[in-house]
N, C-alpha and C positions, 0 to 999 in steps of 0.2 A: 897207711893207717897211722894215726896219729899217735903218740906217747899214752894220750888219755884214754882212748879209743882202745887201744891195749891193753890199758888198765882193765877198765872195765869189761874188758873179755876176759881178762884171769878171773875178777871176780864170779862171771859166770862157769868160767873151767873149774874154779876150788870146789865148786858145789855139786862136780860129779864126775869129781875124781874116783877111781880104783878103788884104792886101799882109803881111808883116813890115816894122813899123815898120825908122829909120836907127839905127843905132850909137847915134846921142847919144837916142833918146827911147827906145829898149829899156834904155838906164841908167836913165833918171827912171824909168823903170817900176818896176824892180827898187829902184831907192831906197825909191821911196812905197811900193811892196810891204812891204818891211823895213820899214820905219820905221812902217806901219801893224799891221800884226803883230807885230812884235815891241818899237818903242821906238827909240832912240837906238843909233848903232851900239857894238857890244860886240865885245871880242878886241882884238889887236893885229891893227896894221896890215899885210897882207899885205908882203913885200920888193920890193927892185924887179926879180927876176927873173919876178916873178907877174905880168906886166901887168894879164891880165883882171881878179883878183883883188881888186886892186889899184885898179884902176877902181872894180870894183863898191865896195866897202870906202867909197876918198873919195866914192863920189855917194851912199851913204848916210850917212856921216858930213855930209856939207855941209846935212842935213835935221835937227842936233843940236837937241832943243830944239820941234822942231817936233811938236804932240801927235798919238798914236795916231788919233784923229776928226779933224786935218785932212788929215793923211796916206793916210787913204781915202778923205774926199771928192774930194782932189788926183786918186788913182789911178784913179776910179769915172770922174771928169771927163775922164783924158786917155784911158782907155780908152774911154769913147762917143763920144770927139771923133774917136778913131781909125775907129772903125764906121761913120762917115760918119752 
């Protein structure tokens, strides 16, 4: 199976998982999500009326730099760690 192919199986596993992960590792999800799909983050940065936003925006920005392929091993890894 392929890196990609992978990917997009965790994306289907996050969606019915057990438990819902805590606040701070539903962010790392969505980082590595973004950041393996699309890249480095893009747009300005939400304001500070936006929390969640805002949130999401810096935990994927805090992944700058980090390439597309490690970004879904990361994602692939924290979503089967979730799965028990």
């Amino acid at each position: 199976m392929t890196l990609q192919a992978q990917f997009e199986q965790a994306q289907i596993d996050s969606k019915t998982l057990s438990e819902r992960p805590d606040n701070t590792t539903m962010l790392k999800m969505y980082a590595l999500f973004k950041q393996g799909s699309g890249g480095d983050a893009q747009g300005d940065r939400p304001g500070m009326t936006d929390f969640i936003n805002r949130a999401k925006w810096d935990a994927w920005n805090e992944l700058k730099g980090t390439s597309q392929e490690q970004a879904q091993q990361q994602y692939i890894d924290l979503v089967e760690g979730l799965k028990g």
